[in-house]
N, C-alpha and C positions, 0 to 999 in steps of 0.2 A: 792466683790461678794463671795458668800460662797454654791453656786450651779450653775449647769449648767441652771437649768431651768428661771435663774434670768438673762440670756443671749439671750436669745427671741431665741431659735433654735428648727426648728419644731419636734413635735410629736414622730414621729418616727426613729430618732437619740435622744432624750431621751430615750427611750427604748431601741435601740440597747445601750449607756453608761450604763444604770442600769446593764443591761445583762454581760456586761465590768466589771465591778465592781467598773467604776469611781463614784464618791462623789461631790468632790469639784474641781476646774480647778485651775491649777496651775497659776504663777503669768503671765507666758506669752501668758496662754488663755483666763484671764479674759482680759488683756488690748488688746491684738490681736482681736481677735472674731468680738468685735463692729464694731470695723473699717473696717473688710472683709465684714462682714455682711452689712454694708454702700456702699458695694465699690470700699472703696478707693485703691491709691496704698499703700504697707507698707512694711517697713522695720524695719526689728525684729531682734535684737543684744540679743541671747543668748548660755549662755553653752550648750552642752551634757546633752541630762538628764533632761529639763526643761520641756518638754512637747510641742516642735514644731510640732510633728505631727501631732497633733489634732488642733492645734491652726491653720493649714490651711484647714486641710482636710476637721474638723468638718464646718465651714462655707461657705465652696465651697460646698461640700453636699445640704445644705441648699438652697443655692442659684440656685442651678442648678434641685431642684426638686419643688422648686417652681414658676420656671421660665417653667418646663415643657417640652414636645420637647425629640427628641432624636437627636445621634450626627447622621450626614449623612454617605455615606459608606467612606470609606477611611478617614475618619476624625475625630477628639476628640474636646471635648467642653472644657476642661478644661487639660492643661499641666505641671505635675511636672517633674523638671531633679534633677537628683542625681548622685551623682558621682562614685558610688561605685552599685556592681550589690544586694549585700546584702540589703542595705539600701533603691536600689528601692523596691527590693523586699517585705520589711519589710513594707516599707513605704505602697505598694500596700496592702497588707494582712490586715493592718490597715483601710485601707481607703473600702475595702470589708466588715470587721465585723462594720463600720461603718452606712453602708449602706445596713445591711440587710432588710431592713422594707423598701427599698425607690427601685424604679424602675431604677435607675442608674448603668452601667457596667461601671466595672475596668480593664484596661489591663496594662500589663507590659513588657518595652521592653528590654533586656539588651544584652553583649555579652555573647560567651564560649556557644552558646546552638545554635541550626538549627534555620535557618532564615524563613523558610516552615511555621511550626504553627505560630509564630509571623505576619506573613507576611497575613495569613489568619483572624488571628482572628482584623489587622486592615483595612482590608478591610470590614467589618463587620459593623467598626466603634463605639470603646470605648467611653463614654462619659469624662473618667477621664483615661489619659494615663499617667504611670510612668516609666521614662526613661533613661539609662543612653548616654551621649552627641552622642558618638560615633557612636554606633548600630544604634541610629535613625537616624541620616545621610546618613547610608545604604541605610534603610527603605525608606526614600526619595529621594534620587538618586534614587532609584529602582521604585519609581511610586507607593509605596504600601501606601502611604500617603501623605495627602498635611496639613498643617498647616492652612490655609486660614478661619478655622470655630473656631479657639481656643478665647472663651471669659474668660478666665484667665490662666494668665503663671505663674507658681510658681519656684523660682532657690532656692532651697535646697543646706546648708551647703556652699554657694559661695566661702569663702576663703580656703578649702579643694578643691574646682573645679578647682581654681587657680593653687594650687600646685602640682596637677594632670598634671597640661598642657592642660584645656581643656577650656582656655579664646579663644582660635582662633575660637574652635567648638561653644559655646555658642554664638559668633558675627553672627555666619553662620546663626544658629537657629535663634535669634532674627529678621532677614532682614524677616525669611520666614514668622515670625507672621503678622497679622493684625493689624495695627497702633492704634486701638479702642478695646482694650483690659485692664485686670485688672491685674496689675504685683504684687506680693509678694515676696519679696527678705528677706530671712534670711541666716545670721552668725555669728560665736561664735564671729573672729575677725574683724576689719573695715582696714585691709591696705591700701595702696592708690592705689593701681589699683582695689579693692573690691571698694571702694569709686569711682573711675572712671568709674568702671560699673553699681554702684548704678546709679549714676547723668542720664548715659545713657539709662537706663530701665525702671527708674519711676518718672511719674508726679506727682508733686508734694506731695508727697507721708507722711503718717504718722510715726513719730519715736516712736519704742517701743523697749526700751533697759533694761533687767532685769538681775542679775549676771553676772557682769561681767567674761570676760574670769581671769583674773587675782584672781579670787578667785574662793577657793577650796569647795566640797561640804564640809557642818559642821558634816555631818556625818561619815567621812571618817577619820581614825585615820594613821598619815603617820610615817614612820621612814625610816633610811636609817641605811646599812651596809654598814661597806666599807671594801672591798673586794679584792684581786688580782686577777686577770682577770683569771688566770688559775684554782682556786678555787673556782670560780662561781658555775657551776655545783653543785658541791658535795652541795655547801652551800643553791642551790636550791632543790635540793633532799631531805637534813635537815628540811628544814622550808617547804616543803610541805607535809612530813611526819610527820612532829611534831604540826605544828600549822596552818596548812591550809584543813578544813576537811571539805567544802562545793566548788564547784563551782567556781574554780582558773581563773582568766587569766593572760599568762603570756607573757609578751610584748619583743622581740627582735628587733635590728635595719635593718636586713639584714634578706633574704627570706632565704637562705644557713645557716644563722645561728640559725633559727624557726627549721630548720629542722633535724640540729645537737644536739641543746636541745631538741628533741623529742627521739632522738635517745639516748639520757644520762639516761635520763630519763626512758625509756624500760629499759635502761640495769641494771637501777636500781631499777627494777620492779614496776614503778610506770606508768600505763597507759595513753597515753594522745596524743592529736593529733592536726597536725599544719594548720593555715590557714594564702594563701598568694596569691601575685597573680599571681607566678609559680604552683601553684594549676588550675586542669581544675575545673569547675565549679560543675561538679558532686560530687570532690571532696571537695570543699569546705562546698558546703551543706552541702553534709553526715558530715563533722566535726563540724557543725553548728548544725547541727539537731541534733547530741549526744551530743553534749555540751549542748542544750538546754531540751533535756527528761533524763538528768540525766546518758544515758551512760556512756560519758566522762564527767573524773569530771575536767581534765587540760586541759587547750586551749593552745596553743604558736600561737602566731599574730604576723603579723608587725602592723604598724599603719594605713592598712587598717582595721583592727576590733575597731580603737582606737575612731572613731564617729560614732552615728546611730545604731548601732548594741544591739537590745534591749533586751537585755535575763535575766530574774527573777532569784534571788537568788545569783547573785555573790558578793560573801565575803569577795576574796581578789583579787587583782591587783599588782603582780608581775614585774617590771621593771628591767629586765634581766640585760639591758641595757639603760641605760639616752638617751632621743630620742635629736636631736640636735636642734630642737627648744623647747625653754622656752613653748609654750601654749597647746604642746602635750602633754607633764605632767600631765596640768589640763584634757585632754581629752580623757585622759589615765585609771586617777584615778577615772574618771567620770561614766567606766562603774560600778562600786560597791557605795553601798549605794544610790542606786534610790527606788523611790515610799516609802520615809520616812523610807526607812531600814538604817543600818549602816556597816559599811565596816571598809576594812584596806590596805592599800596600803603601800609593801615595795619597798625600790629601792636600788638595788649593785651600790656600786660607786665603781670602781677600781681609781690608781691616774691620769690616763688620762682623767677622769670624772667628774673630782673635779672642773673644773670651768662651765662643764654642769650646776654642781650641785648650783654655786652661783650662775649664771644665773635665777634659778629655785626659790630660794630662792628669789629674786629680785623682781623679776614680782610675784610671790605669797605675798611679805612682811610679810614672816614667816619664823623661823628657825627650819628647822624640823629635829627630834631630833635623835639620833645615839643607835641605837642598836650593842651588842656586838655582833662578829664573830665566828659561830661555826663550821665553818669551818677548824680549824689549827687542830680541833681535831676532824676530819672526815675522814677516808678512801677511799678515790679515788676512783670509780667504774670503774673498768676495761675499756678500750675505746672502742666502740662496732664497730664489722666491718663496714664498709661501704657499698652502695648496688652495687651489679659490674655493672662494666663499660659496656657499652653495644658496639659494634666494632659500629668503625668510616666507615663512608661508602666509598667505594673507590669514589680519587678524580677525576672531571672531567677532560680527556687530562692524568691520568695518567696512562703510559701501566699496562696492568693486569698483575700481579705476584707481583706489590711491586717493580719496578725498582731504589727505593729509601730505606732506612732503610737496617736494619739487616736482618732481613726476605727475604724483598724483593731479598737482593744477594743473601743469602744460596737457595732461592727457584729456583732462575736461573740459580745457580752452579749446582741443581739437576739437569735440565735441560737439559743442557750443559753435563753432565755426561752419560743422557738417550738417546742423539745422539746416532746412531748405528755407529760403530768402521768404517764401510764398507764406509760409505759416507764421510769420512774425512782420506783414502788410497786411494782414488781413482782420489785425487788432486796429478798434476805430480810435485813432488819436482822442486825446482829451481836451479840452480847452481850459487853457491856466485861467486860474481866479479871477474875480476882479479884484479889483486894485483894493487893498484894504479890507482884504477877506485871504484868512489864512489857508494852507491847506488841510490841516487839521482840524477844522473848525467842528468837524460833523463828528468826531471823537470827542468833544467837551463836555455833550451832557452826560455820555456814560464812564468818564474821567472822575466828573463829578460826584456820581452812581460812586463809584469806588473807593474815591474820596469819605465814604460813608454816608451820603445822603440817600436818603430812604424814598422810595415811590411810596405816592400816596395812595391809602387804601380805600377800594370804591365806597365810597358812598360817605367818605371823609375828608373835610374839606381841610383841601392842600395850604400849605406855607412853606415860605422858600425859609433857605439857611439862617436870612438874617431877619425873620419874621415878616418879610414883605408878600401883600396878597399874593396868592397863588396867579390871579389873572394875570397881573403884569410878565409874571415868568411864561406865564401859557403862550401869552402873545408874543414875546421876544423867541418862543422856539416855532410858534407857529410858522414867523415869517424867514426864521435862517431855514423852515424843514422846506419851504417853499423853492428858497434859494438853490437849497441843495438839492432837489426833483430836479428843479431847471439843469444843470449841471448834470446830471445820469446818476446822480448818487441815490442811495437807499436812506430813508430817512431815518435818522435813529431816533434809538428803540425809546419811547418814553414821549415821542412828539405826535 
């Protein structure tokens, strides 16, 4: 097929794609399409980049405006989950300009934003809801929606949901669907728990498998440098100063370390900003939304930006860091060289890297080729401060002043110092012992008591420990209780 209109999809999604400025349908919408448009259930095995999102939306579109009807309050006709809030979001935006000529709403539910508007606008009741696993769970626990009226579920990117941790939440979801429904299941890869929830969501279902994950776009030119992990930096300031002059993204393993190469990167006057998901959501947009109107020309990701996230014009694809699985690579370098552009993807290997790196080379069955380091002959960028610490809050159960630490004493010696002199003269000194009498002396009998020796019961006549008359004991306490009155002490208990 070599147009959308050779796909039977009504009228006015023709129009809204003309508008798009699609053409022709890529390979996994001409062979997807048919079968949603039938249907059936399907499962679609492809890369990043391929054009999954049209390949569900544009057919449910269809299907759901000519089927007619709205969704009822509290409920949607049709349900995609995504694992990530970008991707619903993306996902939603798409499925909107899809839909401009056709009477269908879109809503989208994700975390990091108030539950208020979401919570309103599905009691409303969207026809087409996109959502990520968690947030609608809420949503549902809370009563602001029921499932019960969904005539097609779509799971987006499933083996990224996996590795999310959110195969427990999708079980949840699935129980709430309607047993007579149309399921679409797409991902890049098929593991065997991705297969075990295949088996469990769809009958017998259509296969539609196009580029494999194990192969890279052809339009993507790769090398690698190999690097020392403490020379990164500089060698990233190099090659984005020199040879990267459109629209960078650059991939780190760790949220803390997106945020450190943002920080090298200022201080080596090259602007650019990070996204992760220690980011609040506000913020991740704004660095979304510059990154895509050409603000910010450098992105820093972890590999939630590495699926789905569909932004025009990136050139190159930075691998700060080798992600530790072999098929993030491909999904990596996936985002450059889309809609028939071409790209270039480098990657730092330091030596703790290096069997990332055959790994990489394995599963791609290509050797991709070694650019020189220019690094050895770069100048270090000063290391930029860090942003302060902000004070730890006092712990619960701990007395106030700091009873613990350095501070804490010095602040309690002040204290101790700011006593008025008069309140601590006006305790009556003691007179030390005499000579041959201890200061604990008046603690022995009830040491003793502790000791296990038992007070005698009245009217039972006493014996010490070692069977000796009870008088003799009586008299030897009588005269130390005597001693100790003279002294200001309280006689103890038992004399």
């Amino acid at each position: 097929m070599t147009s959308f209109t050779d796909l039977g999809l009504a009228e006015p999604i023709l129009a809204a794609l003309a508008e798009e400025g699609y053409v022709a349908p890529t390979p996994i919408q001409a062979q997807a399409i048919p079968h949603v448009l039938a249907g059936r259930d399907l499962m679609g095995i492809a890369q990043t980049g391929t054009g999954k999102t049209a390949a569900f939306t544009l057919p449910l579109l269809h299907r759901l405006a000519a089927s007619g009807g709205r969704a009822a309050p509290g409920q949607c006709r049709a349900l995609i989950l995504s694992p990530t809030r970008e991707l619903a979001s993306q996902i939603a935006d798409c499925a909107r300009a899809y839909a401009r000529h056709l009477r269908v709403s879109v809503g989208v539910v994700f975390g990091g934003v108030s539950h208020g508007p979401q919570a309103q606008m599905l009691r409303r009741g969207p026809d087409i809801l996109v959502a990520t696993p968690g947030r609608l769970l809420d949503h549902i626990a809370e009563g602001a929606l029921s499932l019960a009226g969904v005539e097609a579920f779509v799971l987006d990117e499933a083996d990224q949901m996996l590795d999310m941790g959110f195969i427990h939440a999708i079980r949840k979801l699935v129980k709430a669907l309607p047993p007579r429904r149309q399921t679409l299941f797409f991902s890049a890869t098929m593991p065997k728990e991705i297969a075990a929830l295949a088996a469990d969501l769809l009958h017998n279902p259509e296969r539609v498998a196009v580029a494999p994950v194990s192969s890279t776009a052809e339009r993507v030119t790769q090398k690698v440098i190999f690097v020392d992990g403490a020379r990164k930096r500089a060698e990233l300031a190099h090659v984005l100063a020199h040879e990267c002059d459109g629209r960078t993204l650059v991939f780190t393993r760790t949220k803390h370390g997106a945020d450190r190469v943002v920080r090298h990167l200022q201080a080596a006057g090259l602007a650019a900003a990070a996204i992760h998901g220690n980011k609040s959501q506000g913020q991740r947009q704004r660095a979304l939304d510059g990154f895509r109107d050409g603000t910010t020309r450098i992105l820093v990701a972890t590999d939630i930006a590495a699926r789905g996230i569909d932004v025009d014009g990136v050139t190159h694809v930075i691998n700060f860091e080798l992600p530790n699985v072999p098929e993030t690579y491909v999904h990596r370098i996936g985002r450059t060289a889309r809609a028939g552009a071409s790209g270039s993807a480098i990657s730092f290997v330091d030596q703790e890297e290096r069997p990332l790196l055959r790994q990489i080379e394995k599963l791609t069955r290509q050797s991709i080729p070694v650019a020189p380091c220019a690094a050895a002959h770069v100048e270090l960028p000063p290391e930029p401060p860090r942003p302060p610490r902000q004070p730890q809050q006092q712990r619960r159960g701990q007395p106030r002043g700091g009873a613990s630490g350095r501070n804490g004493a010095a602040r309690d010696g002040e204290r101790r110092a700011a006593r008025p002199a008069a309140g601590r003269q006006q305790r009556e000194p003691q007179q030390p012992p005499a000579r041959g009498e201890g200061r604990n002396d008046h603690a022995r009998p009830a040491a003793a008591e502790a000791r296990g020796q038992r007070r005698p019961h009245p009217g039972q006549a006493p014996r010490g420990r070692e069977g000796a008359p009870a008088a003799r004991r009586d008299a030897r306490s009588e005269g130390r209780g005597e001693e100790l009155a003279s002294l200001g002490f309280m006689s103890p208990r038992g004399v």
